[in-house]
C-alpha positions, 0 to 999 in steps of 0.5 A: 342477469336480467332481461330489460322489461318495459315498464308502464305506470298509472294511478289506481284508486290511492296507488300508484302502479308499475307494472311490466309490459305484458301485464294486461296481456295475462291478466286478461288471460287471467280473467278468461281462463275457463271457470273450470279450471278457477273452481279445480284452483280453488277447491285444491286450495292452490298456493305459489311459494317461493322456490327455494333460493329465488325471490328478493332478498336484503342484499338485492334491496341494499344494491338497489339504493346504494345505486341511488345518488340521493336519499330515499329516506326521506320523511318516512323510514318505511316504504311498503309495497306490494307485487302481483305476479301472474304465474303460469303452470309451472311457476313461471313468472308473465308479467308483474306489477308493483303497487304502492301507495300513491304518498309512499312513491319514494323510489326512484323509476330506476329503482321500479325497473331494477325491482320489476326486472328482478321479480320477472326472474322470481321462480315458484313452486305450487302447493296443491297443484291439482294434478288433472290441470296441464295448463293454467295462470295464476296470481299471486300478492305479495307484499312487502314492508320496511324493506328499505 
C-alpha cells in the first residue's frame, strides 16, 4: 500500500508541477553531489530502468479515473505528462515530481495524489552503475502520453 506524500503545486515557465514534499530537499542535494561523482555518472553513461514488475501500469491508471465522479475527457482525448524521479543508489525513489502542461491539467488533485503516491513506491535498477561509487542521487524523466 501506499504511504500518503504531501503534495505542493506551483507554476513554472508553461507547466504546472506537483511534486512530493521532499523534492526540493534532494534536488538540492541533487545539485550539491560532488562533481566527481556527476563526471564517473556521466562517463559510465548510467541509466535507471524500471525494475521489473514496478512502475505504472494501464490498470492503475483505469482505477484512478474510474475513481473520478466526473469525466476527464474533457475537450482533448490526451493528457501528457512527465514525472521526474530523484533516485538514490540503489534505486530508491526520494521524492518526485510531476509536470504537465499548464492548458493540459485535467486531472483531478486526487488523481495527482494517487499518481505521485504511486511513483514514490516505483523501484529501479541502474545500468552502468560505476562500481567505485557507494553513495549517490540520481534523476531520472519520464514521460508519459495517452495514458488516460
Amino acid at each position: 500500500m501506499a504511504q500518503e506524500v504531501h503534495v505542493f503545486a506551483y507554476a513554472e515557465e508553461h507547466n504546472a508541477v506537483f511534486e512530493t514534499d521532499a523534492f526540493d530537499v534532494y534536488s538540492q542535494k541533487l545539485q550539491n553531489q560532488k562533481e566527481t561523482i556527476n563526471n564517473q555518472l556521466e562517463k559510465a553513461d548510467t541509466k535507471a530502468k524500471y525494475k521489473a514488475h514496478t512502475g505504472f501500469s494501464q490498470s492503475f491508471f483505469n482505477l484512478v479515473k474510474s475513481e473520478k465522479k466526473e469525466n476527464i475527457f474533457k475537450a482533448e482525448k490526451e493528457i501528457h505528462f512527465s514525472l521526474d524521479y530523484i533516485l538514490n543508489e540503489k534505486g530508491k525513489v526520494l521524492a518526485c515530481a510531476i509536470f504537465m502542461p499548464k492548458e493540459q491539467v485535467f486531472l483531478s488533485a486526487s488523481e495527482i495524489q494517487a499518481l505521485l503516491e504511486e511513483a514514490m513506491t516505483h523501484k529501479f535498477d541502474y545500468i552502468n552503475k560505476p562500481k567505485s561509487i557507494s553513495n549517490f542521487y540520481f534523476k531520472v524523466t519520464f514521460s508519459y502520453n495517452n495514458m488516460f
